[in-house]
MMTF fields as JSON, N, C-alpha, C and O atoms, coordinates in Angstrom:
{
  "mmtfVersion": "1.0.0",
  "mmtfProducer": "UNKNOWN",
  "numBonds": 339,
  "numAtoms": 340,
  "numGroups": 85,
  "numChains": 1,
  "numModels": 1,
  "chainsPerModel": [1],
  "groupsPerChain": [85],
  "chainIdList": ["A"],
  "bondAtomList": [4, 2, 8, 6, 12, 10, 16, 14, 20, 18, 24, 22, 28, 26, 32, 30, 36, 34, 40, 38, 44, 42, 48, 46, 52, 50, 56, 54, 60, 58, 64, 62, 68, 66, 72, 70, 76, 74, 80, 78, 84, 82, 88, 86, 92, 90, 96, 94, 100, 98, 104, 102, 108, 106, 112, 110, 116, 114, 120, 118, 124, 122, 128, 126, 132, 130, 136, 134, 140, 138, 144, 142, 148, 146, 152, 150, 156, 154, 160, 158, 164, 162, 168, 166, 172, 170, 176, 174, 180, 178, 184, 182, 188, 186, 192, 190, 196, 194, 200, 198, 204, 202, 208, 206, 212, 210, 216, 214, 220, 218, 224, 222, 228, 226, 232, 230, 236, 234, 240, 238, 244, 242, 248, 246, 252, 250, 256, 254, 260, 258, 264, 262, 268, 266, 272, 270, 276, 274, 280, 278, 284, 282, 288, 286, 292, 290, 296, 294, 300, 298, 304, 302, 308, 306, 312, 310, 316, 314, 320, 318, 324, 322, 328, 326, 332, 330, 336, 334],
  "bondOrderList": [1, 1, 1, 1, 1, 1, 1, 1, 1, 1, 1, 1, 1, 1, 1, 1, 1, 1, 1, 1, 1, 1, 1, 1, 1, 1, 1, 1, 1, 1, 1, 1, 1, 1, 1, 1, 1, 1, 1, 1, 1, 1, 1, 1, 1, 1, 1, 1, 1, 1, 1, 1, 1, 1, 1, 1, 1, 1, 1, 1, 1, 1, 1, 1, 1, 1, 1, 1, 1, 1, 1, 1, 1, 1, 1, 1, 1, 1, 1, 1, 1, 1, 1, 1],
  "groupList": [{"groupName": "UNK", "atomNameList": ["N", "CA", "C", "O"], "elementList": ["N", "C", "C", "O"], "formalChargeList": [0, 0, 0, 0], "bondAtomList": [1, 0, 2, 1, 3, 2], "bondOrderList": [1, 1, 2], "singleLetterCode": "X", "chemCompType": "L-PEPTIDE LINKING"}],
  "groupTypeList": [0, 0, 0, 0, 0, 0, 0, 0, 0, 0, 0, 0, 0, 0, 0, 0, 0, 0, 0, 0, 0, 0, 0, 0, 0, 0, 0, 0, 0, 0, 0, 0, 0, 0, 0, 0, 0, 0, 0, 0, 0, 0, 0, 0, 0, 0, 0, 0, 0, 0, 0, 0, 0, 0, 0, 0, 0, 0, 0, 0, 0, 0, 0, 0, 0, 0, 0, 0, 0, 0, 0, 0, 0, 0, 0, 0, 0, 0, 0, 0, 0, 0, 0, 0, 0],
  "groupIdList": [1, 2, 3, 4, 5, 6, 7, 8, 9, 10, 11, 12, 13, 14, 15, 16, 17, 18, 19, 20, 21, 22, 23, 24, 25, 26, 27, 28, 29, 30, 31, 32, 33, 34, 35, 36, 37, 38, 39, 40, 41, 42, 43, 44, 45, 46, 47, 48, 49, 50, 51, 52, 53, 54, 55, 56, 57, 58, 59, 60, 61, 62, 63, 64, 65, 66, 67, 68, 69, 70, 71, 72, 73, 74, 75, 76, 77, 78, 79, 80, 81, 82, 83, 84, 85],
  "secStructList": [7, 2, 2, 2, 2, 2, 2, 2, 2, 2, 2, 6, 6, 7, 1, 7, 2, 2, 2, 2, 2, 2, 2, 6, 6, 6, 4, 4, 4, 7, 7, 7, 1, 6, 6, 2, 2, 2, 2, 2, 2, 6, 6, 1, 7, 1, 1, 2, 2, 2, 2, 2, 2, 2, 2, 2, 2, 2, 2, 2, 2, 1, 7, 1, 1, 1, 1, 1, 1, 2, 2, 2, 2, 2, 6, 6, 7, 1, 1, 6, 6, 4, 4, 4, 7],
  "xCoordList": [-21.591, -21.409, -19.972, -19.467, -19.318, -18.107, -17.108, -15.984, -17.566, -16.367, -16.551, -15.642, -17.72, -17.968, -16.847, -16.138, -17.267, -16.819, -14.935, -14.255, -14.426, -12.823, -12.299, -11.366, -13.41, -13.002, -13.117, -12.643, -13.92, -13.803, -12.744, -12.209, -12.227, -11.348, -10.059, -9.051, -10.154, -8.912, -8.767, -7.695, -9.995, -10.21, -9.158, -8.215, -9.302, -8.947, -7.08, -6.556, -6.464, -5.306, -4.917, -3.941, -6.14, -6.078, -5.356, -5.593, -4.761, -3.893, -4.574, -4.264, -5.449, -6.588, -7.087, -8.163, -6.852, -7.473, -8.985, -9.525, -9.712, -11.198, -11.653, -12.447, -11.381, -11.547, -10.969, -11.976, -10.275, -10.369, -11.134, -11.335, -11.606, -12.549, -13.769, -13.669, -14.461, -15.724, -15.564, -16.545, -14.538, -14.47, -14.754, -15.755, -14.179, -14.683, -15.862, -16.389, -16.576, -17.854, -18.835, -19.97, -18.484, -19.114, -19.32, -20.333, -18.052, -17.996, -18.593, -18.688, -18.81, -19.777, -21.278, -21.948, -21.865, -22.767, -22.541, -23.337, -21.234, -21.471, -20.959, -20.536, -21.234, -21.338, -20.316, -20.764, -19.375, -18.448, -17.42, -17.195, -16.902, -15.396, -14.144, -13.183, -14.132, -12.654, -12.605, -11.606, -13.597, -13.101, -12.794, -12.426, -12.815, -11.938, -10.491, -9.917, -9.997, -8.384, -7.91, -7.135, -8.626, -8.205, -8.347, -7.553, -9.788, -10.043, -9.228, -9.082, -8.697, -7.43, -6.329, -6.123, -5.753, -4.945, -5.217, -4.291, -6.262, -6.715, -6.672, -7.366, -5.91, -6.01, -4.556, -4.306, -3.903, -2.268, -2.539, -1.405, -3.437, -3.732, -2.945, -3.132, -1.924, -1.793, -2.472, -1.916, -3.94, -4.923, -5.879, -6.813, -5.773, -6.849, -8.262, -8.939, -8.721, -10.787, -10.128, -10.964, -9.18, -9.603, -9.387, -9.83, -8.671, -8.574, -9.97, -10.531, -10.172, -11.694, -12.832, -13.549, -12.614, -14.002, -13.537, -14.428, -11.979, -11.92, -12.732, -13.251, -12.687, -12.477, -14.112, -14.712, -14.899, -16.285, -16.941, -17.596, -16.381, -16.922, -16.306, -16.91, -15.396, -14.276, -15.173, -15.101, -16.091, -17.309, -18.427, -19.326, -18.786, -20.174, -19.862, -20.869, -19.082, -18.992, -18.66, -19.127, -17.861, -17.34, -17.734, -18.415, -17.259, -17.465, -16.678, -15.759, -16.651, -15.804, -14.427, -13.329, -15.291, -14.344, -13.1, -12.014, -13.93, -13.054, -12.262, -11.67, -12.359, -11.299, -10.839, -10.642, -10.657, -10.09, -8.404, -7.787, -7.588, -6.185, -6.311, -5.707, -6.932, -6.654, -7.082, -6.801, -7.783, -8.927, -7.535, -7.121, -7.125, -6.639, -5.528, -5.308, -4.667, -3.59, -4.122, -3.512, -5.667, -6.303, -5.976, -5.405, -6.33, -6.365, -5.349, -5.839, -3.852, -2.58, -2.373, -1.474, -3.078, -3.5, -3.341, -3.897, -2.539, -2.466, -3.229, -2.926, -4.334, -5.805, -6.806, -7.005, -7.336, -8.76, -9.1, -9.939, -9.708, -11.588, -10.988, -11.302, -9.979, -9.435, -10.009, -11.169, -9.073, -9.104, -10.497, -10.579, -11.558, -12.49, -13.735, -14.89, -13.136, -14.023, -13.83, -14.581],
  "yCoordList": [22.644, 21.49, 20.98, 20.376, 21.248, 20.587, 21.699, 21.385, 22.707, 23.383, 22.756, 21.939, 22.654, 22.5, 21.203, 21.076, 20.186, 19.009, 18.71, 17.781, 19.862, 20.275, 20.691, 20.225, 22.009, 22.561, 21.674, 21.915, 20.305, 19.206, 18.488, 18.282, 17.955, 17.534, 17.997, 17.377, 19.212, 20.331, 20.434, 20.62, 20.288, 20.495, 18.985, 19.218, 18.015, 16.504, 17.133, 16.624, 18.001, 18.288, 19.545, 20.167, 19.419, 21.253, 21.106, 19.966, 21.598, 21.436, 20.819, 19.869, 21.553, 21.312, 20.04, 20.062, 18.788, 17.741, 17.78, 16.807, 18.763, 19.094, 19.521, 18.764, 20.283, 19.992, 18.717, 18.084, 18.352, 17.2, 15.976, 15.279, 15.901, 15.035, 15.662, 15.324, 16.234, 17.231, 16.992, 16.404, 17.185, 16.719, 15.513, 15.282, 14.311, 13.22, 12.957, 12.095, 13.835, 13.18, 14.318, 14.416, 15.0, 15.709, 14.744, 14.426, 14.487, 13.746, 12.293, 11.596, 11.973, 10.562, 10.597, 9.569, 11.848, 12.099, 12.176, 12.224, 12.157, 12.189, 10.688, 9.651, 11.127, 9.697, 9.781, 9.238, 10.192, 11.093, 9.826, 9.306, 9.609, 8.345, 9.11, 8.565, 10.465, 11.069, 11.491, 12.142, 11.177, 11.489, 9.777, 9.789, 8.837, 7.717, 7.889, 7.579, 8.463, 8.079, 9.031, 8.651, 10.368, 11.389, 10.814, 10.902, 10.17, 9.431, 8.367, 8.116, 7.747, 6.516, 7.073, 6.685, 8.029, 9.022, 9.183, 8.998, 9.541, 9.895, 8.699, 8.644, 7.5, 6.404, 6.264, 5.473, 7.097, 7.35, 8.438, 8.748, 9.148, 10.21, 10.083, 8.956, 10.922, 11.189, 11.209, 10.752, 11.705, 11.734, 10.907, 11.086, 9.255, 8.972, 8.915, 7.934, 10.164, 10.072, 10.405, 9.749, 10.946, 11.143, 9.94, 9.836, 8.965, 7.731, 6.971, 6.474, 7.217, 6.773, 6.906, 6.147, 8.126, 8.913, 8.579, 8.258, 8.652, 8.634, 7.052, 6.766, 5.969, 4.27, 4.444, 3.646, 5.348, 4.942, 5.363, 4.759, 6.858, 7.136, 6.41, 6.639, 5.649, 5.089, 3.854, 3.379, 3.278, 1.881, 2.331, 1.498, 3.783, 4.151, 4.45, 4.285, 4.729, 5.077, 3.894, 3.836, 2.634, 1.411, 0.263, 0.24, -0.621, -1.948, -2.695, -1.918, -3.626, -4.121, -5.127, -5.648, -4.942, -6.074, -5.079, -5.333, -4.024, -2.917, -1.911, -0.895, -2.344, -2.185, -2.902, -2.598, -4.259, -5.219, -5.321, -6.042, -4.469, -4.023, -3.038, -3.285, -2.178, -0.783, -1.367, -1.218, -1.985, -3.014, -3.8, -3.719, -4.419, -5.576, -4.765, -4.907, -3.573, -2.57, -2.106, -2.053, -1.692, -1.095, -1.77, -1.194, -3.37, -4.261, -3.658, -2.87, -3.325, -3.216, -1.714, -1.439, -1.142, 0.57, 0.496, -0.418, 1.457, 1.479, 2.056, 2.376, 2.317, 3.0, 1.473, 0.905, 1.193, -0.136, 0.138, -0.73, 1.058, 2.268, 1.813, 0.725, 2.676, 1.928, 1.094, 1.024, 0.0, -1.402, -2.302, -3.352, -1.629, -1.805, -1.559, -1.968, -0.744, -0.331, -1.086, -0.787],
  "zCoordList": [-29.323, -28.48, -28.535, -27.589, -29.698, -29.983, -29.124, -28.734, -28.958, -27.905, -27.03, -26.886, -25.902, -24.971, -24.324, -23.326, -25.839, -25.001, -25.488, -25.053, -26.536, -26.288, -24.914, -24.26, -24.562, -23.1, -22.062, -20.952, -22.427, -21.144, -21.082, -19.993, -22.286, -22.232, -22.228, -21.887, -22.658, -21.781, -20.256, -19.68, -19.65, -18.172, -17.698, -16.941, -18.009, -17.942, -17.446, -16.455, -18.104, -17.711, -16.355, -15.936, -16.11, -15.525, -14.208, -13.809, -13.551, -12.32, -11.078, -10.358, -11.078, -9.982, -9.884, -10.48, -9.39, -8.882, -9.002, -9.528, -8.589, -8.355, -9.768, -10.326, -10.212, -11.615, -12.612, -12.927, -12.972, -12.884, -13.102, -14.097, -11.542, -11.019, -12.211, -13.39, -11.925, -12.738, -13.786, -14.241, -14.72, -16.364, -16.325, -17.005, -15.664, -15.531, -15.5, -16.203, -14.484, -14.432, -15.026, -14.561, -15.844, -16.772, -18.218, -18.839, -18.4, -19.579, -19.226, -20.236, -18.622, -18.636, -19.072, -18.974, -19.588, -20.093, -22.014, -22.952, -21.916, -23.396, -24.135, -23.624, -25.749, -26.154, -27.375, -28.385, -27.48, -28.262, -27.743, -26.65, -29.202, -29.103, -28.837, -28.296, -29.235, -29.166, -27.46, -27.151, -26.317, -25.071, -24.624, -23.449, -24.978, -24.623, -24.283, -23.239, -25.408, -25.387, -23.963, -23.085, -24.036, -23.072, -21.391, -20.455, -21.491, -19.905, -19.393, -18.196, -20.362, -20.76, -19.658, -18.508, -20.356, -19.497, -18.689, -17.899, -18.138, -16.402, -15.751, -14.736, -16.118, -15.504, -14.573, -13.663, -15.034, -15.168, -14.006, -13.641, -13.267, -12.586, -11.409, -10.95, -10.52, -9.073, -8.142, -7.143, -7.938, -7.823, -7.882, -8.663, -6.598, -6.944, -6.934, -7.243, -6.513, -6.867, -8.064, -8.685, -9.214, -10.627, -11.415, -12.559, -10.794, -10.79, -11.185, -12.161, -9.721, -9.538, -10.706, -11.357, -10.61, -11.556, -13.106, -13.892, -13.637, -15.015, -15.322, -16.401, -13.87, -14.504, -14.455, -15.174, -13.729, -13.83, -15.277, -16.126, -15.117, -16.711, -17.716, -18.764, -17.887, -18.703, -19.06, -20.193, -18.035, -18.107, -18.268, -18.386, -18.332, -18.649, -20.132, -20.82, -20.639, -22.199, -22.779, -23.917, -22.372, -23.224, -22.468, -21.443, -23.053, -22.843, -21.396, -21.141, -20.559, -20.13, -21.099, -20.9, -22.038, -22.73, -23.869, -24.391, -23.832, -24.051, -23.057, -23.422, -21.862, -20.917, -19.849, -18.673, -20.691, -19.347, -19.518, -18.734, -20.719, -20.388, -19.132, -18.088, -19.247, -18.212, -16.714, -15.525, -17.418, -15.331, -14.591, -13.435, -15.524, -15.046, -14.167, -12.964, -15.391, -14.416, -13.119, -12.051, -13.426, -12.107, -11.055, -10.129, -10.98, -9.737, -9.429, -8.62, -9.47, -8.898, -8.125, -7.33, -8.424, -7.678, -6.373, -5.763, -5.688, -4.582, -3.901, -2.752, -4.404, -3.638, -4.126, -5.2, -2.438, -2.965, -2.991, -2.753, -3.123, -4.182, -5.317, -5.799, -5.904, -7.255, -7.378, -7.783, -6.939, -7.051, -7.245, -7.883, -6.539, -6.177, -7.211, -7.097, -8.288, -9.223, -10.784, -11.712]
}
């Protein structure tokens, strides 16, 4: 299991936008603290559905009160889906 969820969070860098996206929402099934910091990063994404997808799984694994630094940056996103989530 512990590869599985290295190779996800390897995927989190992978060139491909579409993959990407998929690690994101692969990893919102798990319950593992060391994929926080990595989805953190996907907040920083070019790409925003990975945008999107890192902030949903990013609230299905933590708290709001454990991400109202990264939220608050969110509001300022130049995508309102972002913004919106």
């Amino acid at each position: 299991m512990e590869s599985d969820l290295n190779h996800l969070i390897e995927q989190l860098n992978h060139e491909d936008s579409e993959v990407r996206i998929q690690a994101c929402r692969s990893l919102r099934d798990s319950s593992y603290s060391e994929t926080i910091e990595p989805l953190k990063s996907m907040l920083e994404d070019e790409n925003k559905w990975v945008r999107r997808h890192a902030t949903e799984t990013l609230l299905t694994l933590t708290s709001v009160e454990d991400m109202i630094d990264q939220l608050i940056h969110l509001l300022d996103d130049s995508d309102p889906w972002v913004r919106c989530y």
